[in-house]
C-alpha positions in Angstrom: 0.0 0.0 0.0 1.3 3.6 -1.0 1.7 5.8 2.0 0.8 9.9 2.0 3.7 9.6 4.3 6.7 7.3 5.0 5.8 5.9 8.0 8.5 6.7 10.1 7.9 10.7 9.3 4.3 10.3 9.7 4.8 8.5 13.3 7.6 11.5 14.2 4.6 14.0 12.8 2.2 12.7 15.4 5.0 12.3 18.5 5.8 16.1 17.4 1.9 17.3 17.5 1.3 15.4 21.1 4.3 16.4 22.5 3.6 20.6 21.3 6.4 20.6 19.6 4.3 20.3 15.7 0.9 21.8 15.1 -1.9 19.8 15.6 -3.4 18.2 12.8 -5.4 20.8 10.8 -5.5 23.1 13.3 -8.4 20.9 14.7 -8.6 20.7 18.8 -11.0 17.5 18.1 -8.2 15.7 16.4 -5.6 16.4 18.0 -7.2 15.5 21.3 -7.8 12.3 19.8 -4.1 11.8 18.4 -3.2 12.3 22.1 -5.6 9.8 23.5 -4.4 7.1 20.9 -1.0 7.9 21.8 -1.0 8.1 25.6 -4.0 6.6 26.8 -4.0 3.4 24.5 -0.7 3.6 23.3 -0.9 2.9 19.7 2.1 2.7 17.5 1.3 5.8 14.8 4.1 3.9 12.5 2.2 1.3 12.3 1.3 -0.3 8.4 -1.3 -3.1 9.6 -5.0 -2.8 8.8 -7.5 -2.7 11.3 -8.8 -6.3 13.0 -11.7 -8.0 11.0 -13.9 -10.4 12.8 -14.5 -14.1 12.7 -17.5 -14.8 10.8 -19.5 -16.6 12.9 -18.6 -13.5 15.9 -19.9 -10.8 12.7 -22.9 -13.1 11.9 -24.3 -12.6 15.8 -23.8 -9.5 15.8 -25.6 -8.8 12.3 -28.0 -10.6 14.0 -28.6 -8.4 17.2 -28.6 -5.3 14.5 -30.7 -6.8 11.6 -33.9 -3.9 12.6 -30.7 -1.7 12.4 -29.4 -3.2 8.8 -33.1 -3.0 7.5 -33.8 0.4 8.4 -30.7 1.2 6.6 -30.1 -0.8 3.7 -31.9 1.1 0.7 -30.0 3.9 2.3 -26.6 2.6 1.8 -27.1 1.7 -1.7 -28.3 5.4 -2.6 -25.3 6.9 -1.4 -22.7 4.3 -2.5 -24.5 5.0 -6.2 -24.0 8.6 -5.4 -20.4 8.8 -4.6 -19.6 5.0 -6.3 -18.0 7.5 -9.4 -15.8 9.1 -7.3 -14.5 5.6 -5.7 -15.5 5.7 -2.5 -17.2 2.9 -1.0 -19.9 3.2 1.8 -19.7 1.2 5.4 -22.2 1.1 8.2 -21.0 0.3 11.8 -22.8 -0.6 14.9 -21.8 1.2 18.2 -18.7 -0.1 18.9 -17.4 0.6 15.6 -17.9 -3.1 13.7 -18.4 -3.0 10.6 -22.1 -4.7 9.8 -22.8 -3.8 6.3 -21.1 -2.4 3.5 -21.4 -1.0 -0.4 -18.6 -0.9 -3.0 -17.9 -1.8 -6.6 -16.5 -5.3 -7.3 -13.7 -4.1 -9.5 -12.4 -2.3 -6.3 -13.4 -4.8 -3.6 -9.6 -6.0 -3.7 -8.3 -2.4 -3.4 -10.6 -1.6 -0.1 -10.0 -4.8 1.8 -6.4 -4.5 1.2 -7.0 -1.0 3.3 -9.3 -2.5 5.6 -12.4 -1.0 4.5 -14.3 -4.3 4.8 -17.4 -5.9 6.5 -16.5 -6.7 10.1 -13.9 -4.7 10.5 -13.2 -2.5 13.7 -12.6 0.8 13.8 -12.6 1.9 17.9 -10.0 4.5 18.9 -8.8 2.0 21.2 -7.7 0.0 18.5 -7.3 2.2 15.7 -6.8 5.6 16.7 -7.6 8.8 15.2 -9.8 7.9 12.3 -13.7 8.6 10.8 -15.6 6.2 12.7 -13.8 5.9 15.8 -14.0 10.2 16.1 -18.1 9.8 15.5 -18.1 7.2 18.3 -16.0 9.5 20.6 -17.7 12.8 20.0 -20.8 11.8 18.8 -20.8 14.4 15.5 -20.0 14.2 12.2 -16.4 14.9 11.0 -13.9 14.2 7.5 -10.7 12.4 8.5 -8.4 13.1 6.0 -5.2 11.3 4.7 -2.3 12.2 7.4 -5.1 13.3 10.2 -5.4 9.4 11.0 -2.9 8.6 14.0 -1.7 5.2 12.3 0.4 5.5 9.2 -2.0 2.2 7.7 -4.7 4.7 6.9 -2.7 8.2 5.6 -4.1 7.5 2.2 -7.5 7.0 3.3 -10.5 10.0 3.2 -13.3 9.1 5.4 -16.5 11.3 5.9 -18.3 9.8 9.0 -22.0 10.6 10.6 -23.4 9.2 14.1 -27.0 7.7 13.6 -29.1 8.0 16.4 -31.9 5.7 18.2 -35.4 7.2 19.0 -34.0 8.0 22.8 -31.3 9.8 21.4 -28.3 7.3 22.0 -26.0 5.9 19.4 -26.6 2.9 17.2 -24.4 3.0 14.5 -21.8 5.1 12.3 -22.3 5.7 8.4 -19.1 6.5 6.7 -18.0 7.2 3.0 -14.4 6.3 2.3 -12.0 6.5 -0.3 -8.3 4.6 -1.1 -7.1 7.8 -3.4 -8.6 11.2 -3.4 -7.4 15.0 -4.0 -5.0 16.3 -1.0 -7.2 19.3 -0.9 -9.7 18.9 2.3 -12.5 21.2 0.6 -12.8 18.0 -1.9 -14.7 16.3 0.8 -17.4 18.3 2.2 -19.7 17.6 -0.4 -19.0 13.6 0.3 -19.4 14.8 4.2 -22.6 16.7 3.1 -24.0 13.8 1.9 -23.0 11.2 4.3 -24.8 13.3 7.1 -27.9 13.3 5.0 -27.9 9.4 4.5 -27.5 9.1 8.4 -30.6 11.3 9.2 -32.5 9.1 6.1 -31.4 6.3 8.4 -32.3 7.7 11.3 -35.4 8.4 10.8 -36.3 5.0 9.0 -35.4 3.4 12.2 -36.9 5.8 14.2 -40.4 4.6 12.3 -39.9 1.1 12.6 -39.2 0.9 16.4 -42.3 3.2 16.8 -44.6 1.6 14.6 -47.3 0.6 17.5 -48.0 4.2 17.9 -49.1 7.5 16.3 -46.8 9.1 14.1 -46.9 13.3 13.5 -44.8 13.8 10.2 -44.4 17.5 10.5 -42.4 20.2 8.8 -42.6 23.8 8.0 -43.5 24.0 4.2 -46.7 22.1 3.1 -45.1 20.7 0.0 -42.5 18.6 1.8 -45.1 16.4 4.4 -45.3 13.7 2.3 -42.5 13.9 0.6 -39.4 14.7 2.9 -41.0 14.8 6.6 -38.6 17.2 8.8 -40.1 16.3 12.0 -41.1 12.7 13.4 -43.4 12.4 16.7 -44.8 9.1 18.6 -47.4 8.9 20.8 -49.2 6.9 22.5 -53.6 6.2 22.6 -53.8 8.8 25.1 -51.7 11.9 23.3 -48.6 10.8 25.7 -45.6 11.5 23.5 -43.3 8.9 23.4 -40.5 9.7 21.4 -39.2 12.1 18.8 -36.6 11.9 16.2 -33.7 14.3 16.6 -35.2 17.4 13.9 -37.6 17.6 16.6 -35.7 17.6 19.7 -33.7 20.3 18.1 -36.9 22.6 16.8 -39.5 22.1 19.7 -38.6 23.2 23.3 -39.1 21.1 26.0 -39.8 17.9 24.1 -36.9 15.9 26.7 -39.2 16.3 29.2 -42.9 14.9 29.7 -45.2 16.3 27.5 -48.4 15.6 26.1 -49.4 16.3 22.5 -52.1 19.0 23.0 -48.8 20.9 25.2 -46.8 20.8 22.3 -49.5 21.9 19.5 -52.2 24.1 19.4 -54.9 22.0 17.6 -58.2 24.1 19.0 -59.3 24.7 15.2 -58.7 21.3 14.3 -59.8 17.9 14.9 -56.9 15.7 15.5 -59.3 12.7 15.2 -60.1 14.2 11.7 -56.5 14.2 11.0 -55.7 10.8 11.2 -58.8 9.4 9.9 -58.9 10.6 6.4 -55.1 11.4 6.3 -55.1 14.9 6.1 -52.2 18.0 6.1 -53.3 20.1 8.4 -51.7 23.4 9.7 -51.0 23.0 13.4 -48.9 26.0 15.7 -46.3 25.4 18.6 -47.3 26.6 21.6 -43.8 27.2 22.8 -43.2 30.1 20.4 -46.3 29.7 17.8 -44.4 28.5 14.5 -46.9 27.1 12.2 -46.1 23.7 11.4 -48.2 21.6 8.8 -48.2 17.6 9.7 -50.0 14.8 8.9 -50.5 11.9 11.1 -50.4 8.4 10.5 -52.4 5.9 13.1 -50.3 2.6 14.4 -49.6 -0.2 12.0 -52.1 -2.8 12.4 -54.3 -0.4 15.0 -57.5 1.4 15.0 -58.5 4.0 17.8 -57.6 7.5 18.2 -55.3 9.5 20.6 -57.4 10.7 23.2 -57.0 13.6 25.8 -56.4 11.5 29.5 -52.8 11.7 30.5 -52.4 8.1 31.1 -48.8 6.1 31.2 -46.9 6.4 27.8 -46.6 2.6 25.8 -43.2 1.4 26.0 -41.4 2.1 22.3 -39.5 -1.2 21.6 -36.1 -1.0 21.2 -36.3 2.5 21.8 -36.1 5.0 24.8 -39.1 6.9 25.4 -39.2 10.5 25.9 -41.3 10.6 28.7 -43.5 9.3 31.4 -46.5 11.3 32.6 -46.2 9.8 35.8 -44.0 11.8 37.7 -42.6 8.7 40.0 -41.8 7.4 36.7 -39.1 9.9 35.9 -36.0 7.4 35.5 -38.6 5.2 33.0 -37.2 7.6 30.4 -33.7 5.7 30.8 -32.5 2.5 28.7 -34.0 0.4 31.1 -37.6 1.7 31.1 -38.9 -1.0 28.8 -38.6 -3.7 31.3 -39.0 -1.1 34.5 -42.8 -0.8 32.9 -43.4 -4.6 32.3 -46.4 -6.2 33.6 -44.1 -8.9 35.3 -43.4 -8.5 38.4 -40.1 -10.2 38.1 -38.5 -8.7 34.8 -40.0 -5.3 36.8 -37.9 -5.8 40.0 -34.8 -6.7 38.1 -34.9 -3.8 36.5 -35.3 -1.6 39.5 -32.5 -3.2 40.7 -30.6 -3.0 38.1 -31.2 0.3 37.7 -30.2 1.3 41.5 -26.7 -0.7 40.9 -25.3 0.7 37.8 -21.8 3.0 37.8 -21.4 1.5 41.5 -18.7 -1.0 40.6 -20.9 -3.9 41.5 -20.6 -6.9 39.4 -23.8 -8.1 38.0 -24.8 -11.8 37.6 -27.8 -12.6 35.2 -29.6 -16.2 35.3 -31.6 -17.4 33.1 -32.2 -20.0 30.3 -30.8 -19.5 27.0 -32.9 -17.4 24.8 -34.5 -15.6 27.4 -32.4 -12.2 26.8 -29.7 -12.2 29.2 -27.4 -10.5 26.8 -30.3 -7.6 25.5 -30.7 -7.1 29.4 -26.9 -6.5 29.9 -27.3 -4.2 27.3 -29.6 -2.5 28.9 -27.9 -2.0 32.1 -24.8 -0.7 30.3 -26.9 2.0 28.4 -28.6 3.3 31.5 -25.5 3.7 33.4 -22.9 6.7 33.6 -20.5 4.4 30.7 -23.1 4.5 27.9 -20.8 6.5 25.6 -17.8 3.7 26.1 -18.0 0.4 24.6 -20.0 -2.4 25.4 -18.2 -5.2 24.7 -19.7 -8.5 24.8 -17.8 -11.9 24.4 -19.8 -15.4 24.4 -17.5 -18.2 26.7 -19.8 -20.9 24.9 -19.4 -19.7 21.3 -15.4 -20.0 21.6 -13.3 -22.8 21.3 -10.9 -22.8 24.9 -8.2 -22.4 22.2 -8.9 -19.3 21.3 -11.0 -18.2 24.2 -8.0 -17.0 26.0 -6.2 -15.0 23.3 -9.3 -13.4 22.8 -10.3 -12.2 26.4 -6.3 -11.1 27.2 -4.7 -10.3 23.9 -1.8 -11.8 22.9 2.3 -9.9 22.7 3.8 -10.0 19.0 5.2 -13.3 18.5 3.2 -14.9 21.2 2.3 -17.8 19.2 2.4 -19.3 15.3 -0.4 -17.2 13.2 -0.6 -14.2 15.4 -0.8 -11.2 14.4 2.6 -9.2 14.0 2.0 -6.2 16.1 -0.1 -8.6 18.9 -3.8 -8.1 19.7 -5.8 -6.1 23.0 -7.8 -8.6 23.7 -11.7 -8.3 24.5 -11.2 -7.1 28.3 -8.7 -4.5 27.4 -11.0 -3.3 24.5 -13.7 -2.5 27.4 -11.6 -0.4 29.1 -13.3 2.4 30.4 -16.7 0.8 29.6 -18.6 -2.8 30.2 -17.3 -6.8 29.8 -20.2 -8.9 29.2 -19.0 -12.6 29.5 -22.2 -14.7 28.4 -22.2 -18.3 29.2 -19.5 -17.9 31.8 -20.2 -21.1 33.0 -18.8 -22.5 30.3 -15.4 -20.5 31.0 -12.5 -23.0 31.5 -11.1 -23.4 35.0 -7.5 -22.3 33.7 -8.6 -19.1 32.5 -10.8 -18.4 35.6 -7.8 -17.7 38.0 -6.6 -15.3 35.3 -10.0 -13.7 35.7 -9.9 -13.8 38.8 -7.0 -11.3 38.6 -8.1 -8.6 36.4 -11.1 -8.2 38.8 -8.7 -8.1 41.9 -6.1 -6.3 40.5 -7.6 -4.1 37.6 -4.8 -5.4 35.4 -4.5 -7.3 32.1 -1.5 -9.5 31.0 -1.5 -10.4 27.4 -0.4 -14.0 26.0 3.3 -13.6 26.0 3.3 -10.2 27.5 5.5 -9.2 30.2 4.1 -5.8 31.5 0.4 -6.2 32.8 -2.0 -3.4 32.0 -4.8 -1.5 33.8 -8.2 -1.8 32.7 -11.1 0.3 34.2 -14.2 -1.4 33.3 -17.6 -2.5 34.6 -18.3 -7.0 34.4 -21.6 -8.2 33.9 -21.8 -11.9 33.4 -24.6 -14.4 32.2 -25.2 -18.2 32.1 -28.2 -20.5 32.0 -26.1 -22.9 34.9 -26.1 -22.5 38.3 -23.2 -21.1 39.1 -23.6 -21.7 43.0 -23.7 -25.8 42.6 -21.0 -25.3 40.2 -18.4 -23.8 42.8 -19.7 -25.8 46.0 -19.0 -29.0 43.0 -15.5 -27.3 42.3 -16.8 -27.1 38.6 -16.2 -23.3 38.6 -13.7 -21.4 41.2 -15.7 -20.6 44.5 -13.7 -17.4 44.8 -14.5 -16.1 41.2 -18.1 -16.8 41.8 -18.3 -14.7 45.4 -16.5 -11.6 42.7 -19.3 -12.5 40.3 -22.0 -11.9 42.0 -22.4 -8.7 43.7 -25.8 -8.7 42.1 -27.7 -11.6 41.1 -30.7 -11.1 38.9 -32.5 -13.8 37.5 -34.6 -13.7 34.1 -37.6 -15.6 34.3 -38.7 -17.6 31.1 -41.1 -16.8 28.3 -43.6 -19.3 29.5 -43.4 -18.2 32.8 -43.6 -14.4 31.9 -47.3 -12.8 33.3 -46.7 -10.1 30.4 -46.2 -13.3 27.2 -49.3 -12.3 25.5 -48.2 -8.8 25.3 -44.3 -9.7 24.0 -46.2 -12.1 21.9 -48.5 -8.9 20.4 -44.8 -7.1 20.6 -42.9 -9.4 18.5 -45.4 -10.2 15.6 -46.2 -6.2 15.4 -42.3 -5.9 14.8 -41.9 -8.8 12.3 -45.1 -7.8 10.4 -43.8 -4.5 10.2 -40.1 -5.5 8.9 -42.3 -8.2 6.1 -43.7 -4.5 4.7 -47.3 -5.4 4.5 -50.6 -5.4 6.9 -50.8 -8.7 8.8 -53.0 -10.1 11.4 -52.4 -12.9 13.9 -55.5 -15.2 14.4 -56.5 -15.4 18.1 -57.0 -18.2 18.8 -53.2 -18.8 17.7 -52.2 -16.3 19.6 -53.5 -17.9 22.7 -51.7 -21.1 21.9 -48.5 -19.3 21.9 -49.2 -18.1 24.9 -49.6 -21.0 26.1 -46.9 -22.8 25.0 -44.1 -23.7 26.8 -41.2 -22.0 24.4 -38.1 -23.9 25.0 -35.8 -21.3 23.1 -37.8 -18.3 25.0 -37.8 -14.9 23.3 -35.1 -16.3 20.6 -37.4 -18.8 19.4 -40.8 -17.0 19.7 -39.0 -14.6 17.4 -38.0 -16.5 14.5 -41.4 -18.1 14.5 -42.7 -14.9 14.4 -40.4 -13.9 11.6 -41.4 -17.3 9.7 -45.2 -16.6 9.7 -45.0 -13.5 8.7 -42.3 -14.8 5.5 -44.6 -17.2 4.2 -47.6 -16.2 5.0 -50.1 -15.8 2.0 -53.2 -14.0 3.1 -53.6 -11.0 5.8 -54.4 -12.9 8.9 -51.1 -15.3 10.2 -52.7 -18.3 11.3 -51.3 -22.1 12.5 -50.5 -22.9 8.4 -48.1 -20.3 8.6 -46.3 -21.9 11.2 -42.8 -23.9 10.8 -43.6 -27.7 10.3 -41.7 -28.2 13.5 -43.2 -25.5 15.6 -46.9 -26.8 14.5 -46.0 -29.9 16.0 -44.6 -28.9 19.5 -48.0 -27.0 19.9 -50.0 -30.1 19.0 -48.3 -32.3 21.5 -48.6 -29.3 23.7 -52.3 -29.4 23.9 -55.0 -27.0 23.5 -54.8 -23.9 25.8 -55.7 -24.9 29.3 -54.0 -27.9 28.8 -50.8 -28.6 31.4 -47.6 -27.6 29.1 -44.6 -29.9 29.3 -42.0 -28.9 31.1 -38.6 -28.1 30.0 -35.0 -28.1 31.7 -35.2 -24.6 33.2 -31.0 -24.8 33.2 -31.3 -23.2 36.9 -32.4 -25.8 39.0 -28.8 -27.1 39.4 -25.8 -28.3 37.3 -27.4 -31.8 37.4 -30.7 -31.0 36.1 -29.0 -28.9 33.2 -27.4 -32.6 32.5 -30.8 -34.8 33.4 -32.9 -36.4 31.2 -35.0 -33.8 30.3 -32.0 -31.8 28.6 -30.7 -34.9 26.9 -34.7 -35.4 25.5 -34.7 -32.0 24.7 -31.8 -31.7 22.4 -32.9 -35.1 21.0 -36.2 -33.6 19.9 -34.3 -30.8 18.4 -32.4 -33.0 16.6 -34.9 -35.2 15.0 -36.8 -32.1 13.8 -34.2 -30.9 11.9 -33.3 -34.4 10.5 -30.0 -34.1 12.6 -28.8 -30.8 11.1 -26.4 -28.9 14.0 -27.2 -25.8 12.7 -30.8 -25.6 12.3 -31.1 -27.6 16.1 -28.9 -25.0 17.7 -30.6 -22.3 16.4 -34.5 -23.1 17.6 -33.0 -24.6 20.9 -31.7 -21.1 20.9 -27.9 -22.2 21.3 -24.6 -21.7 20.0 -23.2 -24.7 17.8 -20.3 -25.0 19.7 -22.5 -25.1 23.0 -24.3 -27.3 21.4 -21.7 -30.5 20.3 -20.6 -29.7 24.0 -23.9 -30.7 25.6 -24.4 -33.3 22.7 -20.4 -35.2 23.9 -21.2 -34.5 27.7 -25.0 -36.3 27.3 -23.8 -39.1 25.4 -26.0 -38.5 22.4 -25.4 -40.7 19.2 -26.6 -39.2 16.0 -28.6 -42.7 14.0 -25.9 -42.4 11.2 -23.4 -43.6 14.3 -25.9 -46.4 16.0 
């Protein structure tokens, strides 16, 4: 790869600008803070010629699959933009909120030329691992900026021109990064700012396509100034709820209206004495509304909830929870902190998910290690989420790592790093590792159970101590980061059994939550409602679930919990031929469970809850379970460990440690 620079100069260029004795990259106090945070704090080499780290696939496929309402909402988007600027040879890259690469646009001719500089899917672009570059400056500062050429910190990327945008969520926090790059462009910055220009206008698109899907179970005001635009390029985006509660509002909106962080009801926001609202919605009308707060006119049309009938009315009743969203207010005023990432389950109608949450909620930022329990599927790792984004590290990375998912080759190098040379294969300059990654932010270790003993004491150590030693390293170094940990097991049998360290478990569990199941949940037929509403929506057509079906999922026993309910959902609504989704549309294998199930009323069958003890995660009911699973799916891995809602790994595990035979093998 040609360098703008040689990379020793461009490595003395950057010591000389964080040391005062060079000025500061374009003049720019943003970069060169972040030259000096990739130099001191994470202590990157700025000589250094190797592209970014690019993830495993089967790591990038999960997490594609935790952002695929994400990759919807955006796709069409992407491919506008990379046709836009495709000329010009730039290609087009969409990250999630740690700065992986999920989805990406370029020209085939040049595919070779852009992964040779690292602009590829499932690559990572942190400043903790990459320095001073587009992405990882959106993720820092949260605003849009043009990296260009020599203002990256690591000589890999001098040639590189990257215009980057933050997209935002309906509660305002960060999902994702769109970026426009190039391998070769002008050295003149003021080439870029119409590529920047246009990158931030993609992102709002974006934005604002997600911002209607995670909303689509309520009203939706599509507002803005001149009547023309309404229908065809909304400014303005408002949710709320049946009774006028507002619960969210796309970013336009925050910026325009005053007051609309805080709890609000529709009719305090607009003046709509001379018109119906009712009227409004019904027959789809543009109606001229004015702002109480400084009486702009505003002209808006509204659109009722997807699947819905009713109308807003005028009580000030408690705001419906936005999935996957957080809601701008509460009317309830001892409902205040429902506005943070955690509100969804704080307002669930189980008493348990409720009370978690509460707790959960009182705990974060006070250095308390949280344990969640709960069988596989049943959200454990959307939960830690959760907890991480209502807490005072929401803007640092959330870094998740499944113990079950990993080969215990590899499971160390990945948690610690490893030191250049530390092993045949590794990369030349070393690797952080996943705990130093998290520095200054949250470790989510799922399945920790499934952690081997060896790699517990050196755990065990970076919780005591707050230091990391790589693979082969010499010098240990500090980490500052928050540990949440998940596993269907129970832990406690496992440590008084000597099965898992006694002393990492007491440094576990600060605070122990556990997840019920989805057939134990009082609030199913509501996430049931949820889930269909949100699959129906992504299918891009009107659908209705039958009843009576809908009471039979309720009253099924869901041995793959909120996982499985959700790719059945997905399924009916994919094949289904006619408006209303009824027990035809059901997988073959799904129909099934639910006629040996019963008809509602009837006792469900029991599965192994994976918390009772390590024994009864090993007992006969497991080892029929995964049998079932397997005879279903004619003895596929993949397709059994996906509906029992498992990794594959996790799954030839269990299969060797139950002694289960495949027929082929009898």
């Amino acid at each position: 790869m040609p360098y703008a620079l040689a990379p020793t100069r461009h490595a003395e260029r950057v010591r000389g600008a964080v040391e005062g004795r060079l000025p500061a990259p374009n003049d720019s106090p943003r970069l060169a803070s972040s030259w000096q945070r990739s130099f001191e704090r994470y202590q990157l080499d700025p000589g250094s010629v190797i592209g970014p780290r690019v993830l495993g696939s089967a790591e990038l496929r999960e997490i594609r699959d935790r952002e695929e309402a994400f990759l919807r909402a955006s796709g069409q988007c992407l491919a506008r933009l990379h046709e836009t600027v495709r000329d010009a040879d730039y290609c087009v890259m969409l990250t999630d909120a740690h700065g992986v690469t999920i989805d990406y646009r370029i020209d085939r001719e040049r595919r070779n030329d852009f992964k040779h500089a690292g602009l590829y899917i499932g690559s990572c672009w942190s400043e903790s691992e990459e320095g001073t570059c587009g992405i990882a400056s959106v993720l820092t500062d949260l605003a849009p900026i043009t990296v260009h050429k020599t203002d990256h910190f690591r000589a890999a990327f001098t040639t590189l021109t990257c215009s980057a945008a933050p997209i935002f969520a309906p509660g305002g926090e960060l999902i994702g990064v769109l970026d426009a790059s190039a391998v070769q462009s002008p050295d003149n910055r003021d080439s870029q700012r119409i590529v920047n220009q246009l990158v931030r206008q993609s992102a709002t698109l974006i934005e604002d396509g997600y911002f209607l899907h995670r909303t689509s179970a309520c009203w939706i005001l599509f507002g803005h100034q001149n009547r023309n635009y309404v229908e065809a390029q909304p400014e303005l985006l408002i949710a709320f709820d049946e009774n006028g509660n507002v619960a969210a509002a796309n970013r336009r909106a925050r910026e325009c209206i005053p007051g609309l962080e805080g709890p609000r009801h529709i009719d305090e926001i607009f003046d709509s004495s001379h018109v119906q609202l009712r009227d409004i919605g019904r027959i789809e009308a543009i109606a001229a509304l004015r702002l109480r707060a400084n009486g702009t006119m505003l002209y808006a049309r509204i659109r009722a909830p997807l699947g819905r009938t009713g109308f807003p009315g005028a009580s000030r009743a408690q705001a419906p929870t936005v999935h996957g969203a957080t809601p701008l207010r509460n009317a309830r005023a001892e409902d205040t902190h429902d506005r943070s990432a955690l509100g969804p389950f704080l307002r669930s109608t189980d008493a348990r998910v409720a009370e978690n949450a509460r707790i959960a909620q009182r705990v974060t930022g006070k250095r308390l290690p949280v344990l969640l329990l709960g069988e596989t599927g049943a959200g454990k790792e959307v939960f830690a989420r959760a907890i991480h984004d209502a807490g005072p590290r929401r803007n640092r990375p959330f870094v998740a790592v499944n113990c079950g998912a990993l080969p215990e080759s590899l499971i160390e190098s990945e948690l610690f790093g490893y030191a250049p040379g530390a092993f045949t294969g590794a990369r030349r300059h070393g690797s952080r590792g996943k705990i130093a990654m998290a520095d200054g932010g949250t470790l989510f270790l799922d399945e920790i159970g499934d952690m081997p003993l060896a790699l517990q004491t050196r755990l065990l150590r970076v919780l005591a101590e707050g230091e990391v030693l790589p693979l082969g390293g010499e010098t240990p170094a500090h980490v500052d980061l928050e540990v949440i940990c998940a596993t269907h097991r129970d832990l406690a049998h496992m440590a008084s059994s000597g099965t898992f360290r006694d002393d990492l478990y007491y440094r576990l569990c600060g605070a122990v939550l556990t997840l019920p199941p989805l057939r134990e949940r009082r609030d199913i037929a509501m996430l049931i409602e949820t889930v269909f509403a949100e699959e129906a929506q992504a299918a891009g057509r009107p659908l209705v679930l039958d009843a009576s079906l809908a009471t039979q999922l309720a009253a099924f026993g869901w041995p793959g919990n909120l996982r499985q309910l959700r790719n059945a959902m997905r399924y009916a609504c994919a094949v289904c031929d006619t408006v209303r989704v009824e027990a035809r549309h059901l997988s073959g294998d799904l129909a099934a469970q639910l006629v040996a199930a019963g008809a509602p009323g009837v006792p469900r069958a029991t599965a192994c809850t994976g918390m009772a003890s390590e024994a009864a995660c090993d007992s006969a009911d497991e080892r029929a379970r995964i049998v079932a699973a397997l005879n279903a799916h004619r003895w596929r891995p993949n397709a059994a460990a996906a509906a029992l809602g498992i990794s594959r790994a996790t799954l030839y595990r269990r299969i060797a440690k139950l002694g289960i035979v495949g027929p082929h093998r009898a």
